[in-house]
C-alpha positions as CSV (number, residue, x, y, z in Angstrom):
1,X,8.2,-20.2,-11.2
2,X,7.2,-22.3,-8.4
3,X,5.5,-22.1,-4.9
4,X,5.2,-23.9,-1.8
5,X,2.4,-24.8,0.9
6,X,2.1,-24.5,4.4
7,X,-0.7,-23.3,6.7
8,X,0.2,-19.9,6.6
9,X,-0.8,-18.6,9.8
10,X,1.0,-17.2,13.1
11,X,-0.2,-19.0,15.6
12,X,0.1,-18.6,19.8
13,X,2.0,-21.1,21.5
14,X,-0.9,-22.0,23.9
15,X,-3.0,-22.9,20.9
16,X,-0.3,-25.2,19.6
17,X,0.4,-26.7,22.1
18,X,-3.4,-27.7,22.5
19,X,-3.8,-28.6,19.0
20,X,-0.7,-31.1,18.9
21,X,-1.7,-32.7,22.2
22,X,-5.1,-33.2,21.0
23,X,-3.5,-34.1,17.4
24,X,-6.0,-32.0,15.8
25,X,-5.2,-30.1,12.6
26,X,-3.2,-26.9,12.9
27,X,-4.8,-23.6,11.4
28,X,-6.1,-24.6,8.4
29,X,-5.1,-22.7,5.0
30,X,-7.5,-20.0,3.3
31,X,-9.7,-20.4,0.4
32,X,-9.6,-18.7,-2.7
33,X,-11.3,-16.1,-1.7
34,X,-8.9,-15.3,1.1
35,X,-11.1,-16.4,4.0
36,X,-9.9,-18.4,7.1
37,X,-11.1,-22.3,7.7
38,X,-11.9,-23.1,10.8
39,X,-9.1,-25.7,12.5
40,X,-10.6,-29.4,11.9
41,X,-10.3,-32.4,14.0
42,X,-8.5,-36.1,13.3
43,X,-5.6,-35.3,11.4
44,X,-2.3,-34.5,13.1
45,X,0.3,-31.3,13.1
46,X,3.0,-33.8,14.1
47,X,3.9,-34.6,10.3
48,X,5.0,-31.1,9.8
49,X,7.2,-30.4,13.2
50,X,10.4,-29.9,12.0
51,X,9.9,-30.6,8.1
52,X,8.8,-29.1,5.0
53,X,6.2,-29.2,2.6
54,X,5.9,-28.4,-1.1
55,X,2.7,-28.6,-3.9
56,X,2.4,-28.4,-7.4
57,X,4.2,-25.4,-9.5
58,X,2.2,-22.6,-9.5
59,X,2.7,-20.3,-12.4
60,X,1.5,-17.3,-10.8
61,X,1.3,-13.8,-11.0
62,X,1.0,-12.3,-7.2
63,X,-0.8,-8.9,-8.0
64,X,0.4,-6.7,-4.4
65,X,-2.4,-5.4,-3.5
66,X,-3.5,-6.7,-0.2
67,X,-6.2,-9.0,-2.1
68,X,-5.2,-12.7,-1.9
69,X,-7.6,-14.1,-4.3
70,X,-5.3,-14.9,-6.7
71,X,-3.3,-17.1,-4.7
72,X,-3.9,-21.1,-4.9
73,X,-5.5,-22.1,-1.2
74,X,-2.5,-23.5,0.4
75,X,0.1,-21.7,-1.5
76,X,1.9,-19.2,0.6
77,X,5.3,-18.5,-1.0
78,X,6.1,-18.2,-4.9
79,X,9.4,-16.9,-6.7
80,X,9.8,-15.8,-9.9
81,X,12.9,-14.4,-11.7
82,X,12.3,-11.1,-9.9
83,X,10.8,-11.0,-6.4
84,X,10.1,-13.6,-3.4
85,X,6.5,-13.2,-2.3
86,X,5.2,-14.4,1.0
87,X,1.6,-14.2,2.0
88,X,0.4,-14.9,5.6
89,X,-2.1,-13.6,8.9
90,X,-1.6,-13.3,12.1
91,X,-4.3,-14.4,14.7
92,X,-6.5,-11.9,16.7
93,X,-6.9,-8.8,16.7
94,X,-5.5,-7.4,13.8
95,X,-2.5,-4.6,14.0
96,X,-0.5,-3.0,11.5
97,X,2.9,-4.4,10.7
98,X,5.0,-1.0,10.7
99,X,2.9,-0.1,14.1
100,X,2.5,-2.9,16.3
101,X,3.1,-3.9,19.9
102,X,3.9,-7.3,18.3
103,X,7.1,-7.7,16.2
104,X,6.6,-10.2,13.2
105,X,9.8,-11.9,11.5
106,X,10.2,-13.4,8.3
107,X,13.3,-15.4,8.7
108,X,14.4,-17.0,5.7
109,X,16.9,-20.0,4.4
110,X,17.6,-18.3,0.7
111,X,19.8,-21.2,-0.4
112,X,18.2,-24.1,1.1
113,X,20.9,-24.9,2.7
114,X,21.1,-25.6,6.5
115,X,24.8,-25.3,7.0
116,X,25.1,-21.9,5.4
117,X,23.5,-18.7,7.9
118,X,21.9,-19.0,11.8
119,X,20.3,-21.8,13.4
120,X,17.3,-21.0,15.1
121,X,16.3,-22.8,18.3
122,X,13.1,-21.8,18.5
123,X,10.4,-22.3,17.1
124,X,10.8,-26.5,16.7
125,X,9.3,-26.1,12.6
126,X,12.5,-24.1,11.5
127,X,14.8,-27.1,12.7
128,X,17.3,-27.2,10.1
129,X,17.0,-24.1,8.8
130,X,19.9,-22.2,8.3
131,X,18.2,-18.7,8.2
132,X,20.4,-16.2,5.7
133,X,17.5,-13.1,5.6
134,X,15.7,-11.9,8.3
135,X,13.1,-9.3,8.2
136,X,11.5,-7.6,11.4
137,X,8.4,-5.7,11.0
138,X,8.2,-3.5,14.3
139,X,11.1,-4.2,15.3
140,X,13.0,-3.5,18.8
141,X,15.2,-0.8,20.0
142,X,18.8,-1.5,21.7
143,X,17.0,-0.3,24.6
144,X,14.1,-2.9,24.4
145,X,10.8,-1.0,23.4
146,X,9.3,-1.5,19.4
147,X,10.2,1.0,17.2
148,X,7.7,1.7,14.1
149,X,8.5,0.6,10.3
150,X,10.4,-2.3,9.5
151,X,14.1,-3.5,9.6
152,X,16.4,-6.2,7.6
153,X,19.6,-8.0,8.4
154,X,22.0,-10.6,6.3
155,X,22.3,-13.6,8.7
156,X,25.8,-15.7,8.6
157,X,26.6,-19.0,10.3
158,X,27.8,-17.7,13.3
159,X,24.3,-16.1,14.2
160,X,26.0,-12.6,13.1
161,X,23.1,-10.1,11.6
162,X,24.6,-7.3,9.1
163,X,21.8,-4.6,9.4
164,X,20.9,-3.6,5.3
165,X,18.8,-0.9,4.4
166,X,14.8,-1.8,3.0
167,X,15.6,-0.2,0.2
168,X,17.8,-2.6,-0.5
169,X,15.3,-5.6,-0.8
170,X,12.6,-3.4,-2.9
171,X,11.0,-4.7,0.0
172,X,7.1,-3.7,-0.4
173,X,3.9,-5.7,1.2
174,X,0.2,-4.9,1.5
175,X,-2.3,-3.5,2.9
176,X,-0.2,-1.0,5.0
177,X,-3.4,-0.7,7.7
178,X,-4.1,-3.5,9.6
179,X,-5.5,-6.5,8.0
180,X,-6.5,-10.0,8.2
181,X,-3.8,-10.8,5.5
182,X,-0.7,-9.4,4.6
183,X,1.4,-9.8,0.9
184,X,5.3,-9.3,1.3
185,X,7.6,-8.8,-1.7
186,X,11.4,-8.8,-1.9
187,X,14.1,-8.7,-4.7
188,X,15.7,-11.1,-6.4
189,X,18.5,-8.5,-6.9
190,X,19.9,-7.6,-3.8
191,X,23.2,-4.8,-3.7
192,X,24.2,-5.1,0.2
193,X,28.1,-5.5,-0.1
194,X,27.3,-9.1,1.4
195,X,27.7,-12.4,-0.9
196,X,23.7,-12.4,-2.0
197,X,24.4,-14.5,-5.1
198,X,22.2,-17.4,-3.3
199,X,19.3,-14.1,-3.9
200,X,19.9,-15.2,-7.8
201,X,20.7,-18.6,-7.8
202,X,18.4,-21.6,-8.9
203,X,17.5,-23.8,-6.3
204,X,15.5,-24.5,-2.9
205,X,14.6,-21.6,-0.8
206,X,12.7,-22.1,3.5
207,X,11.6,-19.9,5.6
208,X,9.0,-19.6,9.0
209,X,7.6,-16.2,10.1
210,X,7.4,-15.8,14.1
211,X,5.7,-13.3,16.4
212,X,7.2,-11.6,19.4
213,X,5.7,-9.8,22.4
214,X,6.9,-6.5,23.5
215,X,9.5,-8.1,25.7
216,X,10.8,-9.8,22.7
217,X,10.0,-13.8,23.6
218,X,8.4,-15.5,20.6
219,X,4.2,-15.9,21.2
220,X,3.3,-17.7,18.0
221,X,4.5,-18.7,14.5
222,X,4.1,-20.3,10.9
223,X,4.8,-23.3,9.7
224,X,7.8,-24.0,7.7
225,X,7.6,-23.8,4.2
226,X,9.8,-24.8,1.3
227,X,10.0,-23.9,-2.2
228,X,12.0,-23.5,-5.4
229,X,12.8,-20.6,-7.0
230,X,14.0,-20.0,-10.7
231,X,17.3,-18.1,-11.6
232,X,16.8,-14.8,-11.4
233,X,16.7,-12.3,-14.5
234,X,19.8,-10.7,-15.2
235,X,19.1,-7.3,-13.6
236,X,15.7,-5.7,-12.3
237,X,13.2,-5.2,-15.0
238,X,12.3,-1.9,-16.3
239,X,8.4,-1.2,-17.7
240,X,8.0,-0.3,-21.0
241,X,4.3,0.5,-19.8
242,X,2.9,4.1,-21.4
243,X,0.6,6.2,-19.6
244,X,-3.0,5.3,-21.8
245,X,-4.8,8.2,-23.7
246,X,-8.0,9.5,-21.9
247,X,-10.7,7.6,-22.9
248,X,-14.0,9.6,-24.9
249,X,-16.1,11.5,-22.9
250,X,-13.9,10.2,-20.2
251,X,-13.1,12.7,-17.1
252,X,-9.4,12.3,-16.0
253,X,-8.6,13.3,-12.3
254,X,-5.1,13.5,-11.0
255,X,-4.2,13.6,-7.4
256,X,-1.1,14.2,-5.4
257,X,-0.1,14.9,-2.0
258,X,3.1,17.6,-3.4
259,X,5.5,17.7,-0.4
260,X,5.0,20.8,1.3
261,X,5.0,23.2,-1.6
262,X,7.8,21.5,-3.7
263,X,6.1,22.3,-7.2
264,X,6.6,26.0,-6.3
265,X,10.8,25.3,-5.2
266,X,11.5,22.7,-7.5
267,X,8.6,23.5,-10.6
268,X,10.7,21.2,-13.6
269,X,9.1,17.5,-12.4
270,X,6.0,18.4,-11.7
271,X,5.5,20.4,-15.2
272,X,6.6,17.2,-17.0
273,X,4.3,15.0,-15.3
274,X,1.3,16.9,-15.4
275,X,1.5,18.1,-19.2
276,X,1.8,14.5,-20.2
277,X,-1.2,13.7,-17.9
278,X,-3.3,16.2,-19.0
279,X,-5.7,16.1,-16.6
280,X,-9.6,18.1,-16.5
281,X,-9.1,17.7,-12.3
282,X,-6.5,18.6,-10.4
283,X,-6.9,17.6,-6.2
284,X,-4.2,18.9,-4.6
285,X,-2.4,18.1,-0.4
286,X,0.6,20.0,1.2
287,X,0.2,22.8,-1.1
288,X,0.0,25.6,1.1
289,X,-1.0,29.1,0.1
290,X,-2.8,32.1,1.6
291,X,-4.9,33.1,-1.9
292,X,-6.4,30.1,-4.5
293,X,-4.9,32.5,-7.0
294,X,-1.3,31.7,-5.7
295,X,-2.0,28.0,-7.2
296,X,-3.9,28.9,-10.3
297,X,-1.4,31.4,-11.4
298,X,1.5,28.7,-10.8
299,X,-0.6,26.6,-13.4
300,X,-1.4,29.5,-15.9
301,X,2.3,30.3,-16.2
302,X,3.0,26.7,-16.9
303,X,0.4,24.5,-17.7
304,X,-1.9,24.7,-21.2
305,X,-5.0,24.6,-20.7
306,X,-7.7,24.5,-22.8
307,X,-9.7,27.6,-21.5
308,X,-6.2,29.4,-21.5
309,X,-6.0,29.9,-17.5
310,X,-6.7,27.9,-14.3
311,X,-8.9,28.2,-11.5
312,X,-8.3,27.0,-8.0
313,X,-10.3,26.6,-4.6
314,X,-8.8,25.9,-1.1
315,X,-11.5,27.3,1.1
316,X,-11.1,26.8,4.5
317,X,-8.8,24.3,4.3
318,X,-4.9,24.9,4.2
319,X,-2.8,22.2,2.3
320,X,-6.0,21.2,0.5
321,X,-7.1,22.4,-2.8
322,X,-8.6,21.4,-6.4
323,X,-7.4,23.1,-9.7
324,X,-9.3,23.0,-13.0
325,X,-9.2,24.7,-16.5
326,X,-13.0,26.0,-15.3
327,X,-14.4,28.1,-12.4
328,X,-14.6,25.7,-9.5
329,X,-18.1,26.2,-7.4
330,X,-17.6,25.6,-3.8
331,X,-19.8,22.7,-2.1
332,X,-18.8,23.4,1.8
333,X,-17.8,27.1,2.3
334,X,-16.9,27.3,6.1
335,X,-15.0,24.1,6.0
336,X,-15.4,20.9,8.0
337,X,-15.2,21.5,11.7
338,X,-16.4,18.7,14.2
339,X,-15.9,18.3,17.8
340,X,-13.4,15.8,19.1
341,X,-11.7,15.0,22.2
342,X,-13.6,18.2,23.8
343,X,-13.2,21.1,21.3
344,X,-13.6,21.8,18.0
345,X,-11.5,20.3,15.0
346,X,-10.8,21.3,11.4
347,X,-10.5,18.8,8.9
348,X,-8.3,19.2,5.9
349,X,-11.1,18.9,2.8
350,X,-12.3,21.1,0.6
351,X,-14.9,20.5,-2.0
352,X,-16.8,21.6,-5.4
353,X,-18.7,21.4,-8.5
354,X,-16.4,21.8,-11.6
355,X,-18.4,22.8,-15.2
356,X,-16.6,20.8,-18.1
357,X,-17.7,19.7,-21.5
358,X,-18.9,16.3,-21.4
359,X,-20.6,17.0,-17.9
360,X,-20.1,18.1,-14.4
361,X,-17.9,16.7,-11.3
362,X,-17.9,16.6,-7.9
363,X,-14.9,16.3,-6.7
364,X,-13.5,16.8,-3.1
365,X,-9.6,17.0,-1.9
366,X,-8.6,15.7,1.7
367,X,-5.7,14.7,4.0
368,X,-6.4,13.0,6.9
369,X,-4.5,13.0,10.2
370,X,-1.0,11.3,9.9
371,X,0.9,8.6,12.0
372,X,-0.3,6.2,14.8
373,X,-1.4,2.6,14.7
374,X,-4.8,0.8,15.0
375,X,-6.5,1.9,17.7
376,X,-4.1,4.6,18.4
377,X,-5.3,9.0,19.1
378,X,-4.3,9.5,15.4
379,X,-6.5,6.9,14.0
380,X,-9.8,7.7,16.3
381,X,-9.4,11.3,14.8
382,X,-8.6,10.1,11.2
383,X,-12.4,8.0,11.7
384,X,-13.5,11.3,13.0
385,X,-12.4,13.3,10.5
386,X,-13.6,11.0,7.4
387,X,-17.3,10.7,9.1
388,X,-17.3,14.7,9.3
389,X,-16.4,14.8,6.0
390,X,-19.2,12.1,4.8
391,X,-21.8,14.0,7.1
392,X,-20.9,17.7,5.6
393,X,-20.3,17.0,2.1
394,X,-23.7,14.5,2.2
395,X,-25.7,17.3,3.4
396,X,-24.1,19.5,1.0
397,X,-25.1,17.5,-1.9
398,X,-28.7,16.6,-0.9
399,X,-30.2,18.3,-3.9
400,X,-27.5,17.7,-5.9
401,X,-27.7,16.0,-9.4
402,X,-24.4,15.7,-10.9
403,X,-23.6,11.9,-11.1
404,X,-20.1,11.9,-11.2
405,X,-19.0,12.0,-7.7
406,X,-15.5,11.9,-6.6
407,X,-12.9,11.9,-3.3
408,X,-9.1,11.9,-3.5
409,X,-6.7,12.3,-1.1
410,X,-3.7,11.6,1.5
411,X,-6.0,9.5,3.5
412,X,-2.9,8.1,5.7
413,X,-4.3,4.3,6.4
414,X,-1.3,3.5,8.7
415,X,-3.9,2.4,11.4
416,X,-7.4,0.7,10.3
417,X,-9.2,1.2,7.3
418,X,-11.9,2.3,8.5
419,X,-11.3,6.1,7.6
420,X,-11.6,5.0,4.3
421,X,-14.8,3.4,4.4
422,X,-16.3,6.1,6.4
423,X,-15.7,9.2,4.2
424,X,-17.2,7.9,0.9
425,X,-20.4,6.6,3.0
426,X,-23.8,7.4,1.7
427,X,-21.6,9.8,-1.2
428,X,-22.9,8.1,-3.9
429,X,-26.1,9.1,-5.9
430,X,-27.9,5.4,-4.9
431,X,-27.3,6.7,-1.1
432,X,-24.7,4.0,-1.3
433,X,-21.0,4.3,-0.5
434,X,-18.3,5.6,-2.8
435,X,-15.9,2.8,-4.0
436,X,-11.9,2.9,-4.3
437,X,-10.4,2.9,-7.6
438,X,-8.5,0.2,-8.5
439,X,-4.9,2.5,-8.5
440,X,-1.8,-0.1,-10.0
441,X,1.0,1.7,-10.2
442,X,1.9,2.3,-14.1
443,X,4.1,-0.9,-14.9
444,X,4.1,-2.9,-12.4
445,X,1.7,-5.7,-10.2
446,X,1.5,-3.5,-7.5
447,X,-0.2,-0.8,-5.3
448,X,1.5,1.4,-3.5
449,X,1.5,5.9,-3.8
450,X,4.0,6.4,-1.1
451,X,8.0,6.0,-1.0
452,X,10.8,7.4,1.4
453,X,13.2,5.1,1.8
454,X,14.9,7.4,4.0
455,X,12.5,6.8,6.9
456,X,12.0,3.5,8.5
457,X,8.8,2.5,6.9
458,X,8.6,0.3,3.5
459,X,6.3,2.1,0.6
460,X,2.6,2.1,0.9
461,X,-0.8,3.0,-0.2
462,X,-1.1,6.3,1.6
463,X,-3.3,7.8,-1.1
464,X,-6.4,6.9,-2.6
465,X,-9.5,8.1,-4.9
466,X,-12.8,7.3,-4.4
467,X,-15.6,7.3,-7.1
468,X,-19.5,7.1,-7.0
469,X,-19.7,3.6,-8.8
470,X,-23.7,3.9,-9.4
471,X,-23.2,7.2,-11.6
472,X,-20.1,6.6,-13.1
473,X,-17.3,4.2,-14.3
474,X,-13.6,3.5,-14.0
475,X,-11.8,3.4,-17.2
476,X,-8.2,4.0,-15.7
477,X,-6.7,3.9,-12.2
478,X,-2.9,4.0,-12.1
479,X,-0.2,5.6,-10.1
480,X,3.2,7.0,-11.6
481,X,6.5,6.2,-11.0
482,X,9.0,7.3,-12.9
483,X,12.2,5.1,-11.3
484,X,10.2,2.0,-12.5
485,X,9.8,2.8,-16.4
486,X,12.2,2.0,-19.0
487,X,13.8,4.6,-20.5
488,X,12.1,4.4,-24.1
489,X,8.9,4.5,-22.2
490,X,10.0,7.7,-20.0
491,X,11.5,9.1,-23.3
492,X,7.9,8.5,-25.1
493,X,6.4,10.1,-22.4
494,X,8.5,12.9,-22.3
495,X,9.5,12.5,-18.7
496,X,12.7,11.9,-16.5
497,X,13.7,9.0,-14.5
498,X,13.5,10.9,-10.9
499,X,9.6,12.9,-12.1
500,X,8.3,10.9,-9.7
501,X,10.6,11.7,-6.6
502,X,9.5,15.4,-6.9
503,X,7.6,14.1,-3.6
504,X,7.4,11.5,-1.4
505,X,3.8,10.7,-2.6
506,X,2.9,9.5,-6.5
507,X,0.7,11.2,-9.0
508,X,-2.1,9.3,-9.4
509,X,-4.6,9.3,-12.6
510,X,-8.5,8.0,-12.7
511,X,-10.3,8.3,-15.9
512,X,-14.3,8.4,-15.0
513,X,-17.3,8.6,-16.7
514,X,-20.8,8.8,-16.6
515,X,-22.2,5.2,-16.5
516,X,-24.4,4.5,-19.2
C-alpha cells in the first residue's frame, strides 16, 4: 500500500502565476489535523512544473468520512488492493461538488504510462500524463450549462472519452455539503466493457485535478502527483462484519428515511432488518399516513415487541413519525410552523417523550428540505427549518429532565452544513449543542446512508442522528447495507443481500445511554 505527495490544493491561475514569478512556494500541504498552511516565501514551484513527486509508503487506512486527520500532511493519494483514494480542497468559497457553478476533474494516468490514454495540454503539471480515467464532478451539458451529480469517462490515446456509469467505479467521496476538504474513493475492480486490467495491475499510477468555470476554461488546479499502487485483490471484498448486540442498559434507536411508503408495498426487507435490529426507537421519513395507528398496526402485525403492540406519533407532520413498543408522549403538538420568504412554513418534525425500562428518551424525527446547493433557496430554508426546530423543541423541553436527548433524520446536507449544526443547538441538557453520532456503515471504512445509482449523484450522508453528548453516551453508530456483507454474515443475521435496497436511504442504529 503506498501513497504519494503533492500540495493538494486547486489553485487559480492568477495566483500561480504570481507565486512562480515571485518563486514563492505554491499552496502549502495541510497538517494533521486537516488545516491549511499559509503559502511561504523562498522556495520555488518551478521544481514541480511538469514532474512528479512521491514520499515514503504509507500503510494507511483512509476512513471516508470527510475527516482528514488520518492522512500523513503531504500525502494526498494512497491505493490499496481495493480502492484509489484522493484527498484535496479547492480555494475560496466553498461549494458542493455534485452542485457547483464550478466543475472539478480528477483526471487520472492509471498505468503510469504516458503513451497509453489523452494528453492533456493544459494545465503545464500534467505534461506527460497520459490520462486513462477522468471524473467530472458538476459536470457540463451538450448544451454548455453544469448539470448537478457527477460523471465518469474511460480516456484512450486518441483523446476519445467512453462515458461509464458511477456505479461502476463504487465511486463514493465525502462530505457531500460543501467543505474545505473533500475524500474521493474509486475501485480497484472496475466492469465497463473497456480493457481496465491497468485498474488491477501493480505498478505507477498519476493524476492532477483541475477546475473549470461555467464556460468550461480551466481557472485553477493541483499539482501532479504520483504513486504506486499494489495488485489488486482478486475480486471486491465482502464484510463478514455482524450487527453488535445492544449494549446493558443501552437505548437502541433506529432511523430510516423508507421511500415513500415502501414498507407498506414491499413489507418482506424491512421486517428482516428491523427484527434483527431490535430496536426500543423507531424515527421514521416518507412514511405517509392519515392516523399514527396506520403505522403502529403495520408493526403490531409484524414486529415482536416486548409490550405485545406498538405505538406511533406523527402529529402534525406528514412523512415524519416515531414508533415504540410504549405510549409515545408528544413534546410539540401543533407542529413547527415558522415564517419564511413572507408566509408561513411547516417543517417536517415531530417530537416526544418515550417511557422504557432503563429510563426515558427524547427523541425527535425530521426531514429537511431536499435539493439545491450552498447558498441556494433550498438550503436558506433547510437553515430555517433546523433553527425552527431548535427554537420549538428548546422551548418545549425547558422543564424537561430526561437526559437522553435525541434527533434523527433525512437532514438532506447537499448544500452547507449548517442545518445540521443548527437544529441540535442549545438541545442538550448543558444548554450546549447536540453532537452527531459517529454513523460507519456496518463493514466497511466509510460513511455514507444514501444510494441511487440510477440518478446522477454518487452515495452520501443524507441522514444523520444527533445525541445530547452531556447526558448520554454513544456505544454504537452504524448504518446497514446489506450489498456490502458476506453472505455468512447476511445468513447469521438472518437477512438478504438486497434488505438494504428496500429504499434509497440506509437503516441506521445508535445504541445510547445515560452517561454515568
Amino acid at each position: 500500500m503506498t501513497s504519494c505527495t503533492t500540495r493538494p490544493f486547486l489553485r487559480s491561475r492568477a495566483a500561480l502565476i504570481v507565486l512562480v514569478a515571485g518563486s514563492l512556494a505554491s499552496l502549502a500541504g495541510c497538517d494533521s489535523a486537516g488545516s491549511s498552511a499559509e503559502p511561504r516565501a523562498g522556495s520555488s514551484v518551478l521544481g514541480l512544473m511538469g514532474g512528479r513527486t512521491s514520499n515514503q509508503p504509507w500503510s494507511g487506512p483512509v476512513v471516508m468520512d470527510g475527516d482528514i486527520s488520518e492522512w500523513p500532511r503531504e500525502t494526498v493519494a494512497f491505493a490499496d488492493d481495493q480502492f484509489f483514494y484522493l484527498r484535496f480542497s479547492v480555494e475560496g468559497e466553498p461549494r458542493a461538488l455534485q452542485a457547483s457553478d464550478q466543475t472539478v476533474t480528477i483526471h487520472l494516468d492509471i498505468d503510469g504510462n504516458g503513451g497509453t490514454g489523452a494528453t492533456l495540454l493544459d494545465p503545464i503539471d500534467a505534461a506527460g500524463m497520459g490520462v486513462d480515467l477522468e471524473i467530472v464532478f458538476s459536470p457540463r451539458k451538450p448544451d454548455g450549462t453544469l448539470a448537478s451529480g457527477a460523471a465518469a469517462a474511460i480516456v484512450d490515446a486518441s483523446g476519445t472519452r467512453t462515458r461509464i456509469p458511477t456505479a461502476a467505479l463504487d465511486l463514493l467521496f465525502t462530505p457531500t455539503y460543501a467543505s474545505g476538504w473533500y475524500e474521493v474513493r474509486i475501485s480497484r475492480h472496475v466492469a465497463t466493457g473497456t480493457d481496465t486490467s491497468a485498474f488491477e495491475e501493480a505498478g505507477p499510477w498519476e493524476g492532477v485535478i483541475t477546475l473549470a468555470d461555467n464556460g468550461g476554461q480551466i481557472r485553477g488546479w493541483s499539482d501532479a502527483f504520483l504513486a504506486t499502487k499494489p495488485a489488486a485483490a482478486d475480486q471486491p471484498v465482502l464484510s463478514d462484519a455482524l450487527m453488535p448486540g445492544k449494549p446493558e442498559g443501552a437505548i437502541r434507536v433506529l432511523n430510516w428515511n423508507v421511500l415513500w411508503n415502501s414498507p407498506e408495498k414491499n413489507p418482506a426487507s424491512f421486517v428482516r432488518v428491523i427484527e434483527s435490529v431490535r430496536p426500543d426507537v423507531v424515527l421514521l421519513q416518507e412514511w405517509v399516513a392519515d392516523e399514527p395507528a396506520q403505522i403502529a398496526r403495520w408493526f403490531t402485525e409484524r414486529i415482536d415487541s416486548p409490550t405485545g403492540s406498538w405505538h406511533a406519533l406523527h402529529g402534525k407532520s406528514r412523512g415524519v413519525a416515531i414508533v415504540a413498543p410504549h405510549p409515545i408522549t408528544p413534546l410539540i403538538k401543533d407542529g413547527v410552523e415558522f415564517p419564511h420568504n413572507g408566509r408561513d412554513h411547516g417543517a417536517r418534525f415531530v417530537a416526544g417523550v418515550v417511557p422504557l425500562p432503563v429510563g426515558d428518551i427524547v427523541v425527535g424525527s425530521t426531514h429537511l428540505k431536499c435539493c439545491g446547493s450552498a447558498g441556494s433557496p433550498e438550503d436558506v430554508t433547510r437553515i430555517a427549518e433546523a433553527r425552527a426546530i431548535a427554537t420549538t423543541l428548546g422551548a418545549a423541553m425547558v422543564s424537561d429532565p430526561t437526559w437522553v436527548r435525541v434527533i434523527g433524520g433525512d437532514m438532506n446536507l447537499v448544500g452547507t452544513r449548517t442545518p445540521l449544526d443548527e437544529i441540535g443547538r442549545g438541545l442538550d441538557v448543558d444548554g450546549s449543542g447536540l453532537a452527531a453520532a459517529p454513523v460507519r456503515v456496518l463493514g466497511e471504512r466509510a460513511t455514507y446512508t444514501w444510494v441511487d445509482w440510477n440518478t446522477p449523484f454518487t452515495p452520501g450522508r443524507l441522514d444523520w442522528v444527533l445525541y445530547s453528548d452531556a447526558g448520554s453516551e454513544v456505544l454504537n453508530a452504524f448504518a446497514i447495507d446489506t450489498r456490502r456483507l458476506s453472505d455468512a454474515a447476511l445468513a447469521r443475521m438472518g437477512l438478504d443481500r438486497m434488505d438494504s435496497a428496500g429504499s434509497d436511504h440506509l437503516p441506521i442504529v445508535v445504541d445510547v445511554r445515560i452517561r454515568k
